[in-house]
C-alpha positions in Angstrom: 18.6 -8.2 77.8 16.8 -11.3 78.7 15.4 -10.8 82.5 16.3 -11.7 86.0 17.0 -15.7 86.4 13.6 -16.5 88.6 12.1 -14.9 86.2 13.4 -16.5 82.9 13.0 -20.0 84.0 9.6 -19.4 85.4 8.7 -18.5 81.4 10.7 -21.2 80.4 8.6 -23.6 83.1 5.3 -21.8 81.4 6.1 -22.2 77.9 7.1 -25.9 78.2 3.7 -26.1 77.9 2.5 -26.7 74.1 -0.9 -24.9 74.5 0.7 -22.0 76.2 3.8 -21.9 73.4 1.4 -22.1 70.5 -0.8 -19.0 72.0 2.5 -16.9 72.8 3.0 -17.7 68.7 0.1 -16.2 67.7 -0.2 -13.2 69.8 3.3 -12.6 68.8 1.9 -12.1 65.1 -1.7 -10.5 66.3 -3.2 -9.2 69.0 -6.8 -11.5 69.2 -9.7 -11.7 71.7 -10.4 -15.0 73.7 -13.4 -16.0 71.1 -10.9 -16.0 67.9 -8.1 -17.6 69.8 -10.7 -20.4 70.6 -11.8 -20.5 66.9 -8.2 -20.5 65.5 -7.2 -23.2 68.3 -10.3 -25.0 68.6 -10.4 -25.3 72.6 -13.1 -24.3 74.9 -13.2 -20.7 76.5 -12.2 -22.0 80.0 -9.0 -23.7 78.8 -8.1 -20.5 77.0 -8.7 -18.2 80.1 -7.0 -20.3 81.9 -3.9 -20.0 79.9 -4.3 -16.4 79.2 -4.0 -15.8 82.7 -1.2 -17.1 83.5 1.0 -15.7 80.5 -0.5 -12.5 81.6 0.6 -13.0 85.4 4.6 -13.8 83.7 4.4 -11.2 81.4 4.8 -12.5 78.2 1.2 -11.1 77.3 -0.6 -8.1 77.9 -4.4 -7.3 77.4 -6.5 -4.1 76.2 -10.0 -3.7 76.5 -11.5 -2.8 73.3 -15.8 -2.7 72.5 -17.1 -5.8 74.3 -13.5 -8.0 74.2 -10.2 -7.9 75.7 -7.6 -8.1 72.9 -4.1 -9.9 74.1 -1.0 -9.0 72.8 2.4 -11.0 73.0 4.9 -9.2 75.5 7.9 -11.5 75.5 11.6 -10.0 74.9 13.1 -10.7 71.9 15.3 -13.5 73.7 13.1 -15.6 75.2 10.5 -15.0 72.3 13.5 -16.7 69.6 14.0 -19.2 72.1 10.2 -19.8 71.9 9.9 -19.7 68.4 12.9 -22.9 68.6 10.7 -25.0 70.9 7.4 -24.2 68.6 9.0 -25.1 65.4 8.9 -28.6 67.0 5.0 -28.5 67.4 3.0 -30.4 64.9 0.2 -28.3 65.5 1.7 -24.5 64.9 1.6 -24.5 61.0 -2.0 -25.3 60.6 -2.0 -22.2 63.5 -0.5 -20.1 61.2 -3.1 -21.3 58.5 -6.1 -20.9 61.0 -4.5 -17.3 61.6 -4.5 -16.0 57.9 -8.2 -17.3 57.7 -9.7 -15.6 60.6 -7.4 -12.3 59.2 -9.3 -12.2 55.9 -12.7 -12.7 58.0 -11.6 -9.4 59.7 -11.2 -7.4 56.6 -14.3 -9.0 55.2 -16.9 -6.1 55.1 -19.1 -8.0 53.1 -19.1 -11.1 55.0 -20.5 -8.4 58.1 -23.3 -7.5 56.0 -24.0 -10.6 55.1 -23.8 -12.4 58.4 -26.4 -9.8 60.1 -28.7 -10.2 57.0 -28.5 -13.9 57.6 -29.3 -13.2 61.3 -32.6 -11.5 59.9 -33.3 -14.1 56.6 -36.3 -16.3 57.8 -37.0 -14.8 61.4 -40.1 -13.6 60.1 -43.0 -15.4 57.5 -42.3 -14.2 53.9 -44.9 -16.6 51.7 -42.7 -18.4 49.0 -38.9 -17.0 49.6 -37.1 -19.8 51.5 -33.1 -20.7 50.7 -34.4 -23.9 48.2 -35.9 -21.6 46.1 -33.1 -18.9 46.0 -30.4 -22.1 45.6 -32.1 -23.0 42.7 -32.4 -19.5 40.6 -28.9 -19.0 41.5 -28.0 -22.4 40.0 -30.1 -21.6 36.8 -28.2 -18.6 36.2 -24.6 -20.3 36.6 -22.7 -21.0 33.0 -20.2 -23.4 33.4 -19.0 -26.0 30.7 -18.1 -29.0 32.7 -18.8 -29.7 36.4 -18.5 -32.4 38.7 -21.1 -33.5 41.8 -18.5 -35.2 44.1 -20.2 -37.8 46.7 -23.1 -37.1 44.1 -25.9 -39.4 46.2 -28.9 -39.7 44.1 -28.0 -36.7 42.3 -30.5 -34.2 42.9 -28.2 -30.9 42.6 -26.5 -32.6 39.6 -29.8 -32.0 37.7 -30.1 -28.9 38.7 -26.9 -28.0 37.5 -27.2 -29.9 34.8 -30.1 -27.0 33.6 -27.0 -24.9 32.8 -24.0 -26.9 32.3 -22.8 -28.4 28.9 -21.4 -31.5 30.6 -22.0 -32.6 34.5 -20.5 -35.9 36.3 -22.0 -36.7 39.1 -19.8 -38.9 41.6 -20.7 -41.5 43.8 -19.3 -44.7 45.5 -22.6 -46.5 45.6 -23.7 -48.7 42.8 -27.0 -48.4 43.5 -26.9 -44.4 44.1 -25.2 -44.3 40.6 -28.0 -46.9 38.9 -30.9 -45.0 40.3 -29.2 -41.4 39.2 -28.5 -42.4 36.0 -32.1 -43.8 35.5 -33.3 -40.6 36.7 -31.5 -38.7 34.3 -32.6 -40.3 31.4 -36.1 -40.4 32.5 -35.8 -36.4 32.9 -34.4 -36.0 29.6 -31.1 -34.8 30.7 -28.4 -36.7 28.5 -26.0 -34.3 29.4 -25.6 -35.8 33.5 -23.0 -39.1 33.5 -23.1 -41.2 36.6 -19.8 -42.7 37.8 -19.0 -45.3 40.2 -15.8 -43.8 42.4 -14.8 -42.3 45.5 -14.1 -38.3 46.1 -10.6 -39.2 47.4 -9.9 -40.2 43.4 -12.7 -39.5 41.4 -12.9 -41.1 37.8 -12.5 -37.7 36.1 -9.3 -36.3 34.1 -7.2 -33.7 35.6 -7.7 -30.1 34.7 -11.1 -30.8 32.6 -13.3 -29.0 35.0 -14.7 -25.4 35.4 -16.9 -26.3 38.6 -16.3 -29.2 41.1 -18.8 -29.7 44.2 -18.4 -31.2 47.3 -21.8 -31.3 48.7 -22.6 -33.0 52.4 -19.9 -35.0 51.4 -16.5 -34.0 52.8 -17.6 -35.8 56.1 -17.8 -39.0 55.0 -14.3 -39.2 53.5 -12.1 -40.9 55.5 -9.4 -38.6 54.5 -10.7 -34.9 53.6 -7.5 -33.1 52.5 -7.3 -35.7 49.7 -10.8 -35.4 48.6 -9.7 -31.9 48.4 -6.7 -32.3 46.5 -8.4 -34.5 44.2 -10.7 -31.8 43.4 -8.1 -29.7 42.8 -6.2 -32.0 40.3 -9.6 -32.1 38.7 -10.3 -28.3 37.7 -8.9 -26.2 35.4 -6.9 -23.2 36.1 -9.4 -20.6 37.3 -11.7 -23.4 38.2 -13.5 -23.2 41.5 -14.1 -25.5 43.9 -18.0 -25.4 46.5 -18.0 -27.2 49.6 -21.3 -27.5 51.4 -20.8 -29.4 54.7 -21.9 -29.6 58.5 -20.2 -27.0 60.4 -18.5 -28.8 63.5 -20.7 -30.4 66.1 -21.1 -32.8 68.9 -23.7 -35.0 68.1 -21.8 -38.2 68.2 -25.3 -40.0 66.6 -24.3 -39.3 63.4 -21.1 -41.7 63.0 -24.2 -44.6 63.1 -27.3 -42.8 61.6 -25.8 -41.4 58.9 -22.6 -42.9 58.9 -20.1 -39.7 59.1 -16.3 -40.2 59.7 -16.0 -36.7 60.8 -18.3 -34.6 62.7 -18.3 -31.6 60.7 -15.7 -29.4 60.3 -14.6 -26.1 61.9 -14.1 -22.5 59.5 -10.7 -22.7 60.1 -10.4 -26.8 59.3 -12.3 -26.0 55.9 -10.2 -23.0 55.4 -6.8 -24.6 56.2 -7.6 -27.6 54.1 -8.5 -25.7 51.3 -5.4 -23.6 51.6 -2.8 -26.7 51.6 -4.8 -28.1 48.8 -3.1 -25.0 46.5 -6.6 -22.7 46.2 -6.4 -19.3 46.5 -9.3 -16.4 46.6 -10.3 -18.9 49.4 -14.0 -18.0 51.1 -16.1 -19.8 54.2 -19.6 -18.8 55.6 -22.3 -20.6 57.8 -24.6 -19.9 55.5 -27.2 -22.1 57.4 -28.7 -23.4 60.8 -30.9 -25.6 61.6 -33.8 -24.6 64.4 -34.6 -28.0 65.0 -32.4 -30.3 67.4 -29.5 -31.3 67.0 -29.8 -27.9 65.4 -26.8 -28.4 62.6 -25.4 -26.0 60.9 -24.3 -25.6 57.2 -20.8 -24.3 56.0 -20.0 -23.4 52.8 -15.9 -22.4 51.6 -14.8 -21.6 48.0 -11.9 -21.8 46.4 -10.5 -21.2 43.3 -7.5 -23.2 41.2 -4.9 -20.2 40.8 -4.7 -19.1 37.1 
C-alpha cells in the first residue's frame, strides 16, 4: 500500500531531487555511513547530511549507530521505491553509482587492504637508515618476470629501465619527441637494447593488440585528455591474463597543477580509477593510496590493478 496522499507527494517533491534519488538508490542496495556515501558520490560531508536528514525526516531512510558511524538504510515502500527506481533510470550519473558501489564493497571485504593501510599508517613515521619506498619499488621490480611490457606516458623513461632489468622486451611510450630522443639515447648508452622508444599518445599507443603481459600507466593518466580511452587502449594492448598498473595522483584541489605541470585532470578519486577500470573490461580489479606526500600541497599517490580476463 503506498501511504497517505500528503505524505506520497511530499517523497515525490523530495525525490525530484537527483542527489536525493541517487542516495535513496544506493541505500536501497546497502546500508553505508556518511564518509562512503561521500566517497562513492564524491560530495562534501555537509551536502550529504543535509540530504540525509531530510530523507530521514520523510521516511524513506532510517539510521543505526554502529562503532563510530551511523549506517543509513533505504526505508521506502515497494511502490514509491519502483517509481523511484523509473525516475533514476533517467540519471546519467546512477550507473557509474552502481560501479562506485561494487568498488567500495570489495574494499569492505578486503582484510588485507586493513592490514596494509595501518602498516602504511606506521611505514616512515619513524627513521629506519636505508629502507624508503624507492628502494623497495625497485627490488620488487627486479624480481618481476614478464616478457613484454609497455611504459605508457613513458617521460624520460626511468621505470622503463628498471623494468627493463627483467623483461625480454619493454616499449616505453611517449608523445614527446624529445622525451623519446633523450630515452632512447639513454638506453643505448646503458646497454639496454632490449627498451624501444616510441613517439605516440596513451589514448592509441603504437603497440599491437594483445602482445603485452604488463602495461603501465605511470603519473600519466592525468594528462590524457580522455582517461577511459587511455584505459581501453591499454586493455586492447595486453594479452589475456595481462595486467594493467596505474600510478597516479589521488584527487586534489590544487588548481596550480593544470599550468605547472600541465595536468588535464586533477587526480582521480578510488572510485573514478576503479569505475574506469571496470568499464574498460578488467576484472580482479585493486586500488590503494599507497603514498602521501608530507610536504604541501601534500599529494597523494594511488595505485589500481587490473587484470585482462583470461
Amino acid at each position: 500500500m503506498l501511504p497517505s496522499m500528503p505524505s506520497t507527494l511530499k517523497s515525490l517533491k523530495l525525490l525530484s531531487d537527483p542527489t536525493r534519488l541517487r542516495i535513496l538508490m544506493l541505500l536501497g542496495q546497502e546500508a553505508l555511513s556518511v564518509a562512503e556515501l561521500q566517497e562513492v558520490l564524491g560530495m562534501g560531508q555537509s551536502r550529504i547530511s543535509t540530504q540525509l536528514s531530510q530523507l530521514k525526516a520523510a521516511g524513506l531512510v532510517v539510521d543505526e549507530r554502529s562503532g563510530k558511524n551511523n549506517f543509513y538504510t533505504g526505508a521506502a515502500s515497494a511502490d514509491l521505491l519502483e517509481v523511484a527506481r523509473l525516475a533514476a533510470s533517467e540519471l546519467s550519473e546512477v550507473a557509474g553509482d552502481a560501479a562506485a558501489l561494487r568498488h567500495l564493497l570489495r574494499k569492505r571485504k578486503d582484510t588485507a587492504r586493513t592490514y596494509f593501510d595501518e602498516l602504511a599508517g606506521r611505514f616512515g613515521k619513524d627513521y629506519v637508515p636505508g629502507r624508503s619506498w624507492k628502494a623497495l619499488a625497485e627490488a620488487l621490480i627486479k624480481v618481476l618476470n614478464y616478457r613484454v611490457v609497455a611504459d605508457l606516458g613513458a617521460g624520460e623513461g626511468t621505470l622503463a629501465q628498471l623494468l627493463a632489468q627483467r623483461a625480454e622486451q619493454v616499449i616505453a611510450v611517449d608523445i614527446s619527441p624529445k622525451m623519446v630522443a633523450f630515452g632512447q639515447a639513454l638506453a643505448k648508452q646503458n646497454g639496454l637494447g632490449n627498451l624501444e622508444f616510441r613517439i605516440g599518445d596513451i589514448e592509441e599507443p603504437p603497440i599491437d593488440e594483445a602482445s603485452l603481459d604488463l602495461a603501465v600507466l605511470s603519473q600519466a593518466l592525468h594528462h590524457a585528455a580522455r582517461p577511459q580511452r587511455a584505459i581501453d587502449a591499454a586493455f586492447r594492448l595486453l594479452k589475456p591474463g595481462g595486467r594493467l598498473i596505474v600510478l597516479d595522483l589521488l584527487q586534489h584541489t590544487f588548481e596550480e597543477a593544470r599550468e605547472l605541470y600541465a595536468d588535464c585532470w586533477l587526480g582521480f578519486s578510488e572510485c573514478e580509477l576503479s569505475g574506469m577500470l571496470e568499464r574498460g573490461g578488467f576484472s580482479g580489479i585493486e586500488t590503494v593510496v599507497a603514498d602521501r606526500e608530507s610536504s604541501s600541497p601534500r599529494f597523494q599517490t594511488l595505485l589500481g590493478i587490473g587484470i585482462r580476463p583470461a
